[in-house]
N, C-alpha and C positions, 0 to 999 in steps of 0.2 A: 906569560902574557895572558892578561885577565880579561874579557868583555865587562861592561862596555870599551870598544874604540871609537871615536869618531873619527871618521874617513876624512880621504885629504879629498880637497873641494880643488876649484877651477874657475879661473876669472875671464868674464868674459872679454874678446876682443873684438875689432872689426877684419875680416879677409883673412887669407891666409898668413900665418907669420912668413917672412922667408929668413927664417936661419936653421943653419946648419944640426946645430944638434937638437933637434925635436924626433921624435915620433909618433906617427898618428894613431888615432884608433876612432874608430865609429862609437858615437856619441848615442851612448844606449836609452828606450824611455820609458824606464823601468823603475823598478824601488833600488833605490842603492842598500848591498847589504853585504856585512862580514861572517863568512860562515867561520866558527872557530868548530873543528872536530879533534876529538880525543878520544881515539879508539871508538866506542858503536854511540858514544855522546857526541850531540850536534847541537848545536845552536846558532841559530841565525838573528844578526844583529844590524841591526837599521841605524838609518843616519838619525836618529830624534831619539837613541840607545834605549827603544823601546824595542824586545824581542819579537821577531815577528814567524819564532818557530812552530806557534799552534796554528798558525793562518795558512803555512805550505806542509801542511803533510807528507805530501805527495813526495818531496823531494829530498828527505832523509835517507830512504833507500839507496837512492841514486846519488847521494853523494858519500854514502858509507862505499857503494859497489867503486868510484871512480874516483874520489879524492885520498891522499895517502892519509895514513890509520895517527899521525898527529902534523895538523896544520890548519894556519888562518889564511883565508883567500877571500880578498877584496873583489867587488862585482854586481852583475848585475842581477836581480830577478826579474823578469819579465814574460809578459803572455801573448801568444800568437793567434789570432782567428783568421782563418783562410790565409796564410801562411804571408801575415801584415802586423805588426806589434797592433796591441790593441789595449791600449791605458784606461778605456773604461771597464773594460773586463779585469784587469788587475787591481784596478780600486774597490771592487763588489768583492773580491776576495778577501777584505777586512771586514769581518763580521763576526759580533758577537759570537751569535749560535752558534755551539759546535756541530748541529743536524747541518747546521746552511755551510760550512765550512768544508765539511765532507761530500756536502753534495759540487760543491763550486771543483776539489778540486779534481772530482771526475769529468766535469764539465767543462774546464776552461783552464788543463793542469798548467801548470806555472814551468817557466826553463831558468836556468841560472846559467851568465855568464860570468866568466870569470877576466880579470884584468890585472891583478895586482898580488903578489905574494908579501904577507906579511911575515908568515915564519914556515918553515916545513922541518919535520922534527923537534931535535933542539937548535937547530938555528933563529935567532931572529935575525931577519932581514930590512928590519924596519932603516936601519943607517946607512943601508948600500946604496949603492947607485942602480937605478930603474934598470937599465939593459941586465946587470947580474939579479937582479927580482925578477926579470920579466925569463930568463934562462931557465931558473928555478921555477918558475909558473910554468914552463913548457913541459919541464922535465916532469913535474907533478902532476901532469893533464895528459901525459903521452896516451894512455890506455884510456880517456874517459869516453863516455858514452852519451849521447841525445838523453835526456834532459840535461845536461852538463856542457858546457862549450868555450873554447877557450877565439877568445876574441881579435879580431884579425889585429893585425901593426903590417905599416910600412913609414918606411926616413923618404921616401920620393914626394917630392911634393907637386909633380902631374898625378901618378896613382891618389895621392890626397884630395885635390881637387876635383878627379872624377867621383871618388868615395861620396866627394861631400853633394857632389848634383844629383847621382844616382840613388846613393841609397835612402834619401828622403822620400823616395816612393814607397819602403818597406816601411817606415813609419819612424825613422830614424831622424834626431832633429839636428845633425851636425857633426862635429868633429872633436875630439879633444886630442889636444897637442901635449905629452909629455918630456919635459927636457931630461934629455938621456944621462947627466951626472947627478942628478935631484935623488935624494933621500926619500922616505917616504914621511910626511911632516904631519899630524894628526889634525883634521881641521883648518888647516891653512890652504889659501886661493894661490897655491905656487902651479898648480897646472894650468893650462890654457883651454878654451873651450870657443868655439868657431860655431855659429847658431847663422839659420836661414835669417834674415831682414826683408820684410817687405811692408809695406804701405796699403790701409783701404779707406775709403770713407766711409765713414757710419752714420747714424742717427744716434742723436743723444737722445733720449728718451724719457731718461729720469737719472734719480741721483740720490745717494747714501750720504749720509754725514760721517766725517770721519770719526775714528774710535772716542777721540780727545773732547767731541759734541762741539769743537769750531772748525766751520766750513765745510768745503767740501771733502769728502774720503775717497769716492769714487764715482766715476761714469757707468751709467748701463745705458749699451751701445743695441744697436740692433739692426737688422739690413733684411730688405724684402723682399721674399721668394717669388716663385713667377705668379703666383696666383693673389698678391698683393697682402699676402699677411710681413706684419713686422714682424721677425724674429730675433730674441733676446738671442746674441752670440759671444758676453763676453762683457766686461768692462775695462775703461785706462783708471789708472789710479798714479801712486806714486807723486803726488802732487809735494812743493813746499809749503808751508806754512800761509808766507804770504797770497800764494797762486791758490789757495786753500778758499782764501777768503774771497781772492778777488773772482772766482768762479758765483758763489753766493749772489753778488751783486750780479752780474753779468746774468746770470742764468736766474733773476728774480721774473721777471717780466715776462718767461713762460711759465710759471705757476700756476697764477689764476685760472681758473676753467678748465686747469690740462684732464683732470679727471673724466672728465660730462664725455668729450668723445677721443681719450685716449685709447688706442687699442690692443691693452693690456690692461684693461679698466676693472676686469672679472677676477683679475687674480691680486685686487690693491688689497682687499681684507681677508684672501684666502690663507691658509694654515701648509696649504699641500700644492702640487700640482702632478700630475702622472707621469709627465716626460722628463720632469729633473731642469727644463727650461725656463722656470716663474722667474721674473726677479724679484729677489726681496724672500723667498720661500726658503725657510730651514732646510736644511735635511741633515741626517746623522752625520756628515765628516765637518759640520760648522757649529757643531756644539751648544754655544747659548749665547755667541752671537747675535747682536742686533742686526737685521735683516731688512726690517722698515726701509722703506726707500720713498721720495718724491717725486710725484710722476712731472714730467714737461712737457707742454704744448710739441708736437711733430713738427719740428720747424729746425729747429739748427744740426748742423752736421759737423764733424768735426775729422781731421785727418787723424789716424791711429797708426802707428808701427806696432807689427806683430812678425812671429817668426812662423809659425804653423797654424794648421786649423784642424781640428777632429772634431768629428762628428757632426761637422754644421757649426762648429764654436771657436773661436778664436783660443788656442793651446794654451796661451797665460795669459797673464794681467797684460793689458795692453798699454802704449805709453801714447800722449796726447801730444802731436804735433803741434798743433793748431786748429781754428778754424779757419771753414768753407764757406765762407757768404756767396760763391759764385755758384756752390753746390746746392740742387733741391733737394729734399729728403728722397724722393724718388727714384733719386738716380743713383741711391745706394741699394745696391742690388749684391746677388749670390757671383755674378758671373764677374767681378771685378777681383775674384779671390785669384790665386796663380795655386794652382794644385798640381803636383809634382807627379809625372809618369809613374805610373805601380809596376813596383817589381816584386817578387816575390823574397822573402824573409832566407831562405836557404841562397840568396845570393850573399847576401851581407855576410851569412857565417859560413861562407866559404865552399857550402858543400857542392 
């Protein structure tokens, strides 16, 4: 068994499934990655089977000291501050420099969990069935140690359901459901994956043309803090073709003049901005990218589905209900988000 693998992936659903053979496990929000080791060789392999072993140093040690001397273990890498997954701090860990690579992972060391046995020894287990891989992952993780952690399961689908409301406070964004006779299938959406759903109003603000140069590509959304700044938090995109278009027309009639008192007006021809907030602003993980975006008159709003929020920003691309004609811009605000009680990260892994 050669790196690259690609990981088996997870299609999303709505609510809890109810059947009988699944198993849950807390939906980690981390880099997915396959560590293959062979004796004091490690390497660590990402879903995009770019290696990503020069960026965790940190954690070759500790998976030579706790992982058996040949095997692949599918999992998670992820970063804890103040004991809360924290995805912006694992994103700054992809850096060029090797000075800044070194220093990040004293500062902000990285944990691997573990979920999935590919092979231990000479076994492959790629063709078994999940409960004998996940046996074989127990048996292989008996002795490991903190940074290493082997990821909770239960078949109860009340212990699931509380997993999925509580541990969304540790920074976790749901559930993934594995069907307990499934193989392990390389790249394929045969697992299941349970995510938070919620609902905000935003502000449209402005707008990207999509990749293709017809119509619309995306919304940039933004909602206002209590001291009356707009904050860029996010965009919907995912638009069709023809809904591409017909935003264009729809959203022509706040163009004109939106620039004179848009209030994001400072950053229409800047290159940078400090906080990583601009819309429209490069930065290193978006490559070369067009970025350009048209600003809109602060007048329409628009309903968004999103599943999380960090840091002030909506977790993903967010999807476009509809509009809010009965909605003022004003009345999108911070405090209509639903933020999930904090719990501490040593609850999720059991300790």
């Amino acid at each position: 068994m050669q790196p690259p693998i690609k990981p088996m992936l997870a299609k999303a659903v709505d609510g809890l499934p109810e059947r009988d053979d699944l198993i849950f496990e807390p939906k980690w929000d981390g880099f997915r990655c396959i560590i293959f080791r062979d004796g004091d060789e490690v390497l660590l392999g990402s879903r995009n089977e770019r290696p990503l072993t020069r960026y965790f140093p940190e954690m070759l040690e500790p998976i030579r000291d706790s992982l058996p001397e040949r095997c692949v273990i599918d999992g998670e890498l992820i970063v804890a501050t103040d004991d809360h997954l924290d995805f912006d701090a694992l994103q700054q860990r992809i850096h060029p420099a090797e000075s800044r690579v070194s220093m990040l992972a004293e500062q902000t060391p990285a944990a691997f969990v573990a979920f999935d046995a590919l092979a231990v020894g000479d076994d492959d287990l790629r063709e078994r069935p999940f409960t004998e891989r996940r046996r074989h992952l127990e048996q292989a993780l008996v002795g490991a140690e903190p940074p290493i952690h082997l990821t909770r399961t239960t078949s109860d689908h009340e212990t699931a359901a509380e997993w999925f409301r509580v541990f969304e406070g540790a920074g976790l964004d749901g559930l993934i459901a594995k069907p307990t006779g499934d193989p392990y299938v390389e790249n394929k959406r045969t697992q299941l994956k349970i995510k938070h759903v919620r609902t905000a109003d935003a502000v449209v603000a402005g707008y990207r043309w999509h990749k293709d140069g017809e119509g619309v590509g995306s919304l940039l959304l933004g909602l206002f803090t209590e001291d009356g700044r707009l904050q860029h938090v996010g965009v919907a995109a995912s638009f069709t073709k023809k809904r591409r278009a017909e935003l264009v027309e729809e959203l022509a009639p706040l163009v004109e003049g939106a620039l004179s008192e848009h209030p994001w007006r400072e950053w229409a021809e800047a290159a940078a901005h400090e906080d990583g907030r601009m819309p429209g602003a490069p930065h290193r993980w978006s490559g070369k990218k067009d970025h350009t975006w048209v600003p809109l008159r602060i007048e329409r709003v628009a309903e968004v589905k999103y599943g999380s929020t960090l840091n002030g920003r909506f977790r993903e691309v967010t999807r476009m209900l509809r509009w809010r004609p009965d909605k003022g811009p004003g009345e999108c605000t911070f405090d209509q988000l639903d933020e999930p009680e904090a719990v501490g990260l040593g609850t999720v892994l059991g300790r």
